[in-house]
C-alpha positions in Angstrom: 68.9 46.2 156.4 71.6 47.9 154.1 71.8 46.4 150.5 74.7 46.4 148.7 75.3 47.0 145.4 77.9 46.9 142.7 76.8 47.9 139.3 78.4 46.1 135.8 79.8 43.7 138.0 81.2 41.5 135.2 83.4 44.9 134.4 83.8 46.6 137.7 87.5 47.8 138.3 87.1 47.5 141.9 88.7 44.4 142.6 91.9 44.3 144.6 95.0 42.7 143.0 95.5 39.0 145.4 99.1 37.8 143.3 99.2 34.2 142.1 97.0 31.2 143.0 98.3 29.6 145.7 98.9 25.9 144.1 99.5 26.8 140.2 100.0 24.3 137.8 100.6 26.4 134.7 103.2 28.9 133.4 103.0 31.8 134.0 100.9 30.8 137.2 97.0 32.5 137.0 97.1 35.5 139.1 93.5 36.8 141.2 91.4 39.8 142.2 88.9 39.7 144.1 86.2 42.2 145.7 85.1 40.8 149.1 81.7 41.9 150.3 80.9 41.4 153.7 77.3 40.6 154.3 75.6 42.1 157.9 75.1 39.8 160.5 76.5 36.8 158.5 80.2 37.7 158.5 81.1 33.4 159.1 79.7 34.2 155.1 82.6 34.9 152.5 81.4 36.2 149.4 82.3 38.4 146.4 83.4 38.5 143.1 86.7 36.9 141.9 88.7 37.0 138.8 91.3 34.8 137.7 94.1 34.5 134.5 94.4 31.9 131.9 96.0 28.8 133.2 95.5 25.3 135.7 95.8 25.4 139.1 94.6 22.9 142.0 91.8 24.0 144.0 92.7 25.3 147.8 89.2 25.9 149.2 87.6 23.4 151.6 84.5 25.3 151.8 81.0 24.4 149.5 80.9 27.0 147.2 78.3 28.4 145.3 79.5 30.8 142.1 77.8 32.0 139.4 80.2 32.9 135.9 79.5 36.3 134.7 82.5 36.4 132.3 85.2 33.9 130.9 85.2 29.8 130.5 86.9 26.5 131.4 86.8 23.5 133.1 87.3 22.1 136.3 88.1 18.4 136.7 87.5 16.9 139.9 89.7 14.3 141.5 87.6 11.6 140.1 88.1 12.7 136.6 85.0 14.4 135.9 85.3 16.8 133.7 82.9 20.3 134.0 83.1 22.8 131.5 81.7 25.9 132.4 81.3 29.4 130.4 79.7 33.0 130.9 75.8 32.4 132.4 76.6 29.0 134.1 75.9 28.5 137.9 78.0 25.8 139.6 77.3 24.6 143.0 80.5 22.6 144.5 79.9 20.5 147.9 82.5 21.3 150.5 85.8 19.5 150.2 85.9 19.3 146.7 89.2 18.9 144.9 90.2 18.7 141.7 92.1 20.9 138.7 90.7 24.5 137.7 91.7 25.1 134.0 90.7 28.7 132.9 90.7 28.9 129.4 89.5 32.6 129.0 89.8 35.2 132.3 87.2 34.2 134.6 85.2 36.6 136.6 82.6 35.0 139.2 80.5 36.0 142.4 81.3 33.6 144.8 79.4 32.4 148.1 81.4 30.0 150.2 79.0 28.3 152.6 
């Protein structure tokens, strides 16, 4: 077994500039950086951490996702019209094909499983 890990993850400077979110809604459009961590043996298991700019933008991944928020806040309304605000410490679990409206109020920084 080989653990990985990354230490002050809610500060690391290891993550790798993406560009812009693919669907933004806001301007200037929230740009991304993410550090992708494979997992052995499981590599059909994306996961990491992500970080994302203040703005809106609609959600592009069809995946469940599990993430937990180490740093940052907003909401996400789903296309229902739920609204979910979430902050530093929260731990959201989103079923797979679940659209809606990210709103990032303050630079969000997560670790991300996409199951």
């Amino acid at each position: 077994m080989s653990i990985q890990i990354i230490h002050s993850s809610s500060t690391t400077s290891d993550l790798l500039v993406k560009g812009q979110v693919p669907v933004p809604l806001s301007e200037p459009a929230c740009h991304i950086s993410a550090l992708e961590v494979n997992v052995p043996e499981r590599l059909d298991c994306k996961t990491g951490i992500w970080e994302c700019s203040r703005g809106r933008f609609e959600r592009q991944v069809a995946a469940g996702e599990v993430m937990h928020i180490l740093c940052g806040s907003g909401e996400f309304t789903s296309h229902d019209g739920t609204v979910f605000a979430f902050k530093s410490g929260d731990t959201l679990f989103f079923p797979p094909n679940t659209c809606g409206i990210w709103a990032i109020q303050e630079t969000l920084r997560k670790v991300y499983v996409l199951i």
